[in-house]
C-alpha positions as CSV (number, residue, x, y, z in Angstrom):
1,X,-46.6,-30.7,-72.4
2,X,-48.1,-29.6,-69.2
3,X,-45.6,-26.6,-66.8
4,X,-46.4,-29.4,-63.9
5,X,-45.3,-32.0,-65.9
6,X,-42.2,-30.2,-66.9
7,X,-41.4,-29.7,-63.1
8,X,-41.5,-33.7,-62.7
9,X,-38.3,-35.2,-61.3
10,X,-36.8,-38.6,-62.0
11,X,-38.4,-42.1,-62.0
12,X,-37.1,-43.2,-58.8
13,X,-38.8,-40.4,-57.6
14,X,-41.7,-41.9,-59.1
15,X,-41.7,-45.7,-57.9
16,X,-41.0,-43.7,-54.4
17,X,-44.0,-41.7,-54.4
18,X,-46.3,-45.0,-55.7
19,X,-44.5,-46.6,-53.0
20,X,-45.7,-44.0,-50.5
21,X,-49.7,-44.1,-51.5
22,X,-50.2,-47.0,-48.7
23,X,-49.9,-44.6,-45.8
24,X,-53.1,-43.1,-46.9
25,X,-54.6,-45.9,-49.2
26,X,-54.8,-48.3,-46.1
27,X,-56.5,-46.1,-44.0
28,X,-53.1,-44.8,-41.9
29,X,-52.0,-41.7,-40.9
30,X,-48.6,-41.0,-41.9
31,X,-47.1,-41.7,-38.9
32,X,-48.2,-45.2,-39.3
33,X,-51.5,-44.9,-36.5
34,X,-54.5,-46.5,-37.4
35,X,-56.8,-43.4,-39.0
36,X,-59.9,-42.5,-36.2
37,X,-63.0,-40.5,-37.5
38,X,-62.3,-36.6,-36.3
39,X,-64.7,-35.8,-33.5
40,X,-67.5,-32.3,-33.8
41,X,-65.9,-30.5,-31.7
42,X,-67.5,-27.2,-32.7
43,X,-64.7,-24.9,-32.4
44,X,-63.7,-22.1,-34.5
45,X,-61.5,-22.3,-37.3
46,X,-58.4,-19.9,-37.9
47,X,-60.8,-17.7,-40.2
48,X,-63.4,-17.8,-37.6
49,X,-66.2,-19.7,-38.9
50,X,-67.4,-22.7,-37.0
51,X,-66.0,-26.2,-38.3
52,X,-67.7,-29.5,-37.7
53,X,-64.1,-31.3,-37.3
54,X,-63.0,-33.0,-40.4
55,X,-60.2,-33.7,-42.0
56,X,-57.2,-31.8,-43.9
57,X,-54.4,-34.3,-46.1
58,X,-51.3,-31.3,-46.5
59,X,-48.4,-32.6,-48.3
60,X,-45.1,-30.5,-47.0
61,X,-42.1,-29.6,-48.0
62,X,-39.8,-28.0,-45.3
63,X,-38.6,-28.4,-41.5
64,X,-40.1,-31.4,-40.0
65,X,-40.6,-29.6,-36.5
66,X,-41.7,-26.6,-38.2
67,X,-44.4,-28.4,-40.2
68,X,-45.4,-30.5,-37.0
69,X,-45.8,-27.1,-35.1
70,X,-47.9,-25.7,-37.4
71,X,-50.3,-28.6,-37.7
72,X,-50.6,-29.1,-33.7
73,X,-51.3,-25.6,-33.6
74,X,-53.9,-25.3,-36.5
75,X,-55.3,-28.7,-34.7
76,X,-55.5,-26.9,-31.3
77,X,-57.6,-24.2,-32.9
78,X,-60.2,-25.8,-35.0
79,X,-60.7,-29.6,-34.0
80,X,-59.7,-30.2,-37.8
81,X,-57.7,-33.7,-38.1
82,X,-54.4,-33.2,-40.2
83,X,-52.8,-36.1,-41.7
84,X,-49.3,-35.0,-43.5
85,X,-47.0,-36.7,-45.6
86,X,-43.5,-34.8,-45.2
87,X,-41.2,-34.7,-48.4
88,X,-38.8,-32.9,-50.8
89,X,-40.7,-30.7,-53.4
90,X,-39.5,-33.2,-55.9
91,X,-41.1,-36.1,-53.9
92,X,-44.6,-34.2,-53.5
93,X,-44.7,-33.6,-57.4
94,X,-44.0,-36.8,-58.3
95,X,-46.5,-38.1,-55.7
96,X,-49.4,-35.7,-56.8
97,X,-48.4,-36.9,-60.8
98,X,-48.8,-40.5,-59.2
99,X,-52.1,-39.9,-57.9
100,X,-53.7,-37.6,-60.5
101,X,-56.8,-40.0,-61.5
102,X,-57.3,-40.0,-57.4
103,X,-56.4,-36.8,-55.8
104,X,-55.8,-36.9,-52.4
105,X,-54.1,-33.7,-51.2
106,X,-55.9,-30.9,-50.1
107,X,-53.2,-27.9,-49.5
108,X,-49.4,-28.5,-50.7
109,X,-46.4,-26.4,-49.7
110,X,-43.8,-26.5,-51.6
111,X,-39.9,-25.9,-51.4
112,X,-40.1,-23.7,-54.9
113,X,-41.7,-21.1,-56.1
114,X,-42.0,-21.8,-59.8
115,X,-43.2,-25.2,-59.0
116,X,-46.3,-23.4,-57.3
117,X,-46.4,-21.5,-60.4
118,X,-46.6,-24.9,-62.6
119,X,-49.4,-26.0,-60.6
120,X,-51.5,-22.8,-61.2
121,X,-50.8,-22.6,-64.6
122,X,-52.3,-25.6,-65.4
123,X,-55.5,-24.9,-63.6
124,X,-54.7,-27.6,-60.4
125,X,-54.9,-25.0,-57.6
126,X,-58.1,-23.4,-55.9
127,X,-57.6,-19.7,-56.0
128,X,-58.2,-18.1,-52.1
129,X,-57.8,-13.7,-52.2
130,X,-59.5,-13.4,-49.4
131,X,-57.2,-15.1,-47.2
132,X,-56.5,-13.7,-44.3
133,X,-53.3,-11.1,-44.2
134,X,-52.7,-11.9,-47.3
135,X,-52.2,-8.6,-48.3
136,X,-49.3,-8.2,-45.8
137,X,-47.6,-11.0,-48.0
138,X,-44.5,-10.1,-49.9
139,X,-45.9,-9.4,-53.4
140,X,-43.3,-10.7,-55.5
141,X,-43.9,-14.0,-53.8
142,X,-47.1,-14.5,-53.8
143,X,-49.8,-14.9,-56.3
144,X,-52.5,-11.6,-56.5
145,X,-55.5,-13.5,-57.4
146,X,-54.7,-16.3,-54.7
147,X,-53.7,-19.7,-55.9
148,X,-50.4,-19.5,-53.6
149,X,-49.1,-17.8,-51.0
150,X,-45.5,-17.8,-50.0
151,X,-45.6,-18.0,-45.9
152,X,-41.7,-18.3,-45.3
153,X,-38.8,-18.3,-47.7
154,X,-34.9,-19.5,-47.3
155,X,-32.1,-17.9,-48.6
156,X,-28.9,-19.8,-50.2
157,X,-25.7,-19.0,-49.2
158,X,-22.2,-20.8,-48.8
159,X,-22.7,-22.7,-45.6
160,X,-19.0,-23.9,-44.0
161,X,-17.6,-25.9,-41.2
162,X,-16.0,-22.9,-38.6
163,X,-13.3,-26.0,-37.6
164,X,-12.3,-26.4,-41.3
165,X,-12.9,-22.8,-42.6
166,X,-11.3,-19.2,-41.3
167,X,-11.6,-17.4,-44.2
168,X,-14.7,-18.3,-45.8
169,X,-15.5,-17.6,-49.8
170,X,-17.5,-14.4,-50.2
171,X,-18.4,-15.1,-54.1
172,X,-19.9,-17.9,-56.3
173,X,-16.8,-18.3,-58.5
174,X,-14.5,-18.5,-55.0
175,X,-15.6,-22.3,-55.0
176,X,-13.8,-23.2,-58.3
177,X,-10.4,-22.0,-57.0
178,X,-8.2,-24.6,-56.0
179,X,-7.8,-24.0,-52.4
180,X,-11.7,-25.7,-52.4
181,X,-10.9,-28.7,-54.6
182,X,-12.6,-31.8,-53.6
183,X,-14.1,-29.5,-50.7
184,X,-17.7,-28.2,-51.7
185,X,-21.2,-30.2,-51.9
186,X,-24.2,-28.6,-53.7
187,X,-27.9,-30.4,-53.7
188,X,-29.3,-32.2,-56.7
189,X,-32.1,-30.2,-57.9
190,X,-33.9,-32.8,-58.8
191,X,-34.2,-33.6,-55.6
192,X,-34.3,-29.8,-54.2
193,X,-36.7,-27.3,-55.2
194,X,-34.7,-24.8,-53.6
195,X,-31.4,-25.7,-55.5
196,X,-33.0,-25.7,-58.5
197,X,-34.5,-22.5,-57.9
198,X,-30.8,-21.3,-57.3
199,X,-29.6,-22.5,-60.4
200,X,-31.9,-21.7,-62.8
201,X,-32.1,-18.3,-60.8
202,X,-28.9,-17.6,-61.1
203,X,-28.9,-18.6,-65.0
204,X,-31.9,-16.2,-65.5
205,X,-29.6,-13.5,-64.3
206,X,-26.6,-14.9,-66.5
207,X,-27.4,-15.7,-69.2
208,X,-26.0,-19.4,-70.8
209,X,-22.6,-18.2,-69.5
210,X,-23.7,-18.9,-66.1
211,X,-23.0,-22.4,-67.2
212,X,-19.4,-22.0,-66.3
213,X,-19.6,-21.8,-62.7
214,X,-21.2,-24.8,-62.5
215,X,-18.8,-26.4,-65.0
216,X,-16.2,-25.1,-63.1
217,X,-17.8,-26.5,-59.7
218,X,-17.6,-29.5,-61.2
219,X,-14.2,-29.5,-62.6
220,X,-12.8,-28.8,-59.1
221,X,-14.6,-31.6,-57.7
222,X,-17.6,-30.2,-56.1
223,X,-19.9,-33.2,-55.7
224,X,-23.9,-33.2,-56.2
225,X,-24.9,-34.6,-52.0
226,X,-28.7,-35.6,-52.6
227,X,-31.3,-33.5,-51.0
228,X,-30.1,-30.3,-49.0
229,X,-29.6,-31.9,-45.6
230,X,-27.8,-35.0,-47.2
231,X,-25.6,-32.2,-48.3
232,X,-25.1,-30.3,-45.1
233,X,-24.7,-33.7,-43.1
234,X,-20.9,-34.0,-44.5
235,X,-20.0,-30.5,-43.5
236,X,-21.5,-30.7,-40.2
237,X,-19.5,-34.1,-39.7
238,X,-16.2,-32.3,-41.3
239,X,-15.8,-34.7,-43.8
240,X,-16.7,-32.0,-46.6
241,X,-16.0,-28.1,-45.8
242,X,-18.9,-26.0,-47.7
243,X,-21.9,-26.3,-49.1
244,X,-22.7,-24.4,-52.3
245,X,-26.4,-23.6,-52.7
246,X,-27.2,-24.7,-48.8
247,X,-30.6,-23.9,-47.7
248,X,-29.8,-21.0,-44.7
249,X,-32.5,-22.0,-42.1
250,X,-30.5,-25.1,-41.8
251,X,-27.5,-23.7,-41.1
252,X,-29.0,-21.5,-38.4
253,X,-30.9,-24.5,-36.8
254,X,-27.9,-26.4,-37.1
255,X,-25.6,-23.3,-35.6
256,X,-28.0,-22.8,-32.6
257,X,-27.7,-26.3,-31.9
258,X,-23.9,-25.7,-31.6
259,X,-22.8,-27.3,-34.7
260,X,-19.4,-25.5,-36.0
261,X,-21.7,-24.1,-39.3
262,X,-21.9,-20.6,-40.4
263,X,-23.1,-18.9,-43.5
264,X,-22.2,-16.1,-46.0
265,X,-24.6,-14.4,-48.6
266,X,-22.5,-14.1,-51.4
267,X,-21.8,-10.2,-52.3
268,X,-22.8,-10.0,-55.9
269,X,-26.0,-11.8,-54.9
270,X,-27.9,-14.8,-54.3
271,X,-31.5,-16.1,-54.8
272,X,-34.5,-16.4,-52.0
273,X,-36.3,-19.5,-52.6
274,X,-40.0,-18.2,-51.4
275,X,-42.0,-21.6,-50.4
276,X,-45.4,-21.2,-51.3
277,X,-48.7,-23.0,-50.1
278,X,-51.5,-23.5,-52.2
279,X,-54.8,-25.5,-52.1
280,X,-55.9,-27.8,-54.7
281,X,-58.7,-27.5,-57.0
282,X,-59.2,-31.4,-56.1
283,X,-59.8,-30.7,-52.7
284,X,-62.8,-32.6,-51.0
285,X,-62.2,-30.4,-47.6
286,X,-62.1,-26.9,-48.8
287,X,-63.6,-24.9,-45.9
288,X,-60.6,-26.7,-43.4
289,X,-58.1,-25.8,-46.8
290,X,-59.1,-22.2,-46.1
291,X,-58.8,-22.0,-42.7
292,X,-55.3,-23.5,-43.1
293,X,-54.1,-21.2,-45.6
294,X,-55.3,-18.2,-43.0
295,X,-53.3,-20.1,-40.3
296,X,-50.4,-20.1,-42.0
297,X,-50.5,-16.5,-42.2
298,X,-51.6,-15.8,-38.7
299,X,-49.1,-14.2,-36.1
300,X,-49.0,-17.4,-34.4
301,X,-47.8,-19.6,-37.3
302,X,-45.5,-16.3,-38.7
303,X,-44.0,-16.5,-35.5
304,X,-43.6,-20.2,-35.8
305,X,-41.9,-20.0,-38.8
306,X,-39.5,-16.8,-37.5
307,X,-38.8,-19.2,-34.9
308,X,-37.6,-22.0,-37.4
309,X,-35.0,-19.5,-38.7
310,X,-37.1,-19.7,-42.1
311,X,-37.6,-15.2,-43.5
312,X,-41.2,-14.8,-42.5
313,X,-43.8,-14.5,-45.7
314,X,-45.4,-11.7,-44.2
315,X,-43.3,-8.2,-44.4
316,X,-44.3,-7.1,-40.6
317,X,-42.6,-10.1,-39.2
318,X,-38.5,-10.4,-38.7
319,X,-36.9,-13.5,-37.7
320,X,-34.3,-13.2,-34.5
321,X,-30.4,-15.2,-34.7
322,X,-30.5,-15.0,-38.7
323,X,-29.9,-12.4,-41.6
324,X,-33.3,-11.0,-42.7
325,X,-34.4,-9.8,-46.0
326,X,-33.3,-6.1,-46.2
327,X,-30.0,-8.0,-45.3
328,X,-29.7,-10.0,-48.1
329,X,-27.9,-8.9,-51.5
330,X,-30.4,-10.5,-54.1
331,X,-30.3,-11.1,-57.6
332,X,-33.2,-10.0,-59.7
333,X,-34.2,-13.1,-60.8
334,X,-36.7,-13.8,-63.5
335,X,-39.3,-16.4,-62.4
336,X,-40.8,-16.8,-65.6
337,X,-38.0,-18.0,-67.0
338,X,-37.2,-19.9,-64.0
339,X,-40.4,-22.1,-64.5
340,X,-40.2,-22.6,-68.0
341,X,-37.0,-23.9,-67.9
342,X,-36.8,-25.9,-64.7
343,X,-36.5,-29.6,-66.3
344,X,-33.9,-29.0,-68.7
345,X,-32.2,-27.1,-66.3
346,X,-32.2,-30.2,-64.0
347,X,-31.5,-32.4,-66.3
348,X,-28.7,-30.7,-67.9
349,X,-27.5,-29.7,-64.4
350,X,-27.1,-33.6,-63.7
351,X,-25.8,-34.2,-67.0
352,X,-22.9,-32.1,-66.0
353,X,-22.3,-33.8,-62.4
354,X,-22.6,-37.4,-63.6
């Protein structure tokens, strides 16, 4: 069996994604407007060379306003037409598996890294070194001969309600103590690439016996809350006080916004879920693909991102109002393993929490 297949989530997922294949099957853009034929405009494309217009499908994973600033921006530059379809990593996998004997996707980012792993390992991605800045791309999150590039990353933490919460948890195993009992959400990972790239992360590191915290979790009636922001809403709301596992930028969008959120990096360490773009060997626009990919590492679209509250992919760009990098206690996390194991993980994960 395929590493993509292995990083497939449930059937609803499935029937969701078939489901889906009407915005672009019937000739609409995925915001439902009738699709027009993109115009010659003749300007240059984030790479420089001229572009004739076109067309670009990106399926995204990630902040809604992020991805919609990105793709005005990349449309302002090169005349190229972008038509999106925004979704959970585990939506876009299952979407891509739905359309595999028609591809239609010509770049994906995705919300995990092994999953961009999966797709390179079996041959699906269009490999792109000379992308521009690439080399000022954190190495570790990135592929060297250029199938993906990570151009953000998040960081999971222990998100709380400031109302409900004074002394926040500063370690994993703080949410199994009783004083959290029917308290804590965490995402389903298969729904969230970035939750499963926590757990299975954190298992890498320890070992089977990680199990426990999550056994424990679930003992103390920590319950799995969908997709991260279907986890965060509760907290927000005050109806549940933390979130295990939350996705940080969230919490910092939220917090600027004035919600009563904050976050804490747990001391012993946590996992950075890097959230990689790639293009597609399928791709039938692969010039406006590669001009994408060197938007997306531009200073314009870095900045964009450091603006989301998302770390920055490249290592010459900081984020303001969040916790960067060198901030961050880390685990040393082994992706290999991470990818290899992903489905079982998930599906034992749920297993548990059922």
């Amino acid at each position: 069996m395929s590493q993509l297949k292995l990083r497939k989530k449930s059937a609803v997922l499935l029937l969701a994604s078939v489901m889906s294949l009407s915005l672009f099957g019937c000739g609409s853009t995925p915001n439902g407007d009738s699709a027009k034929p993109a115009q010659d405009t003749g300007k240059p494309s984030a790479s420089g060379s001229a572009q004739a217009g076109g067309k670009l499908v990106l399926y995204s994973a990630g902040p809604q306003k992020l991805a919609d600033n990105i793709v005005s921006g990349f449309e302002a530059k090169t005349g190229v037409k972008v038509e999106m379809f925004q979704g959970t990593t585990g939506k876009i996998l299952a979407r891509m598996e739905a359309e595999k004997s028609n591809p239609v996707a010509d770049v994906v980012i995705l919300a995990s890294l092994p999953s961009a792993q999966a797709l390179k390992a079996d041959g699906l991605t269009l490999p792109y070194p000379e992308a521009a800045n690439a080399d000022k791309l954190n190495k570790d999150w990135s592929d060297a001969e250029g199938n993906y590039f990570s151009t953000s990353a998040s960081a999971l933490g222990i998100v709380y309600n400031t109302n409900l919460v004074s002394a926040p948890p500063q370690s994993w195993a703080d949410l199994g103590m009783p004083e959290w009992k029917d308290a804590v959400n965490i995402p389903d990972p298969t729904l969230s690439g970035s939750a499963l790239d926590f757990i299975t992360g954190y298992l890498s590191v320890k070992g089977d016996a990680g199990w426990e915290l999550f056994e424990n979790y679930k003992a103390n009636g920590t319950a799995m809350a969908g997709a991260n922001q279907e986890a965060l809403d509760p907290v927000i709301t005050g109806a549940k006080s933390l979130v295990a596992a939350g996705v940080d930028y969230m919490a910092y969008s939220a917090k600027a916004k004035g919600e009563p959120l904050d976050i804490v990096y747990p001391e012993e360490g946590t996992v950075v879920s890097p959230r990689p773009a790639a293009i597609l060997k399928s791709s039938p626009n692969v010039d406006n693909a590669k001009a994408f990919i060197d938007y997306l590492l531009s200073d314009e679209a870095q900045k964009l991102v450091a603006d989301a509250y998302l770390i920055p992919g490249r290592e010459d760009v900081e984020a303001e109002g969040r916790t960067n990098l060198k901030d961050i206690p880390v685990f040393k996390v082994d992706w290999a393993w991470m990818n290899d194991h992903g489905d079982e993980t998930a599906a034992r994960f749920s297993e548990v929490f059922k």
